[in-house]
C-alpha positions as CSV (number, residue, x, y, z in Angstrom):
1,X,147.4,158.3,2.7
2,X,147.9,156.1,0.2
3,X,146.8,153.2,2.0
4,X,143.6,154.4,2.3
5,X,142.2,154.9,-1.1
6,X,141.8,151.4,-2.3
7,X,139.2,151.1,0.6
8,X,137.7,154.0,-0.1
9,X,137.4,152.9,-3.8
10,X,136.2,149.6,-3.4
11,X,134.0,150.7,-0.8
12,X,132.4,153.5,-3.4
13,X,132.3,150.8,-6.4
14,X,130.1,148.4,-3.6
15,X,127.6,150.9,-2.6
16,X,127.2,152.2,-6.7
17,X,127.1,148.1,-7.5
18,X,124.6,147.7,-5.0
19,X,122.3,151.4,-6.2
20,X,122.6,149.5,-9.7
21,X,121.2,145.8,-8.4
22,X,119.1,147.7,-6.5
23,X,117.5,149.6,-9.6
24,X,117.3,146.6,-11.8
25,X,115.7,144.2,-9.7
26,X,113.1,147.1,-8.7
27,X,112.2,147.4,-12.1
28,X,112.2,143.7,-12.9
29,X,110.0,143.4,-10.2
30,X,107.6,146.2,-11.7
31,X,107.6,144.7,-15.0
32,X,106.2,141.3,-13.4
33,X,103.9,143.1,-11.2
34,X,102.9,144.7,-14.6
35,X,102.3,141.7,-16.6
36,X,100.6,139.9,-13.7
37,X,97.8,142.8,-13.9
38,X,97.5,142.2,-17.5
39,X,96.9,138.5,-17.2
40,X,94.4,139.5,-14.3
41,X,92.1,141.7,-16.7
């Protein structure tokens, strides 16, 4: 129905926003991991 969609597309554009956030702050938190183990050495 036509009711249904804008759910269904908001609900699709939440779960690829938060696959996104969830991707940068992984690698965010890699890169400070990364340059913590540089100041370690």
């Amino acid at each position: 129905s036509k009711d249904e969609t804008p759910k269904v597309l908001i609900d699709f554009l939440r779960l690829v926003q938060r696959g996104l956030h969830a991707q940068i702050m992984g690698n965010t938190r890699k890169k400070i991991d990364e340059d913590e183990d540089e100041e370690e050495s």
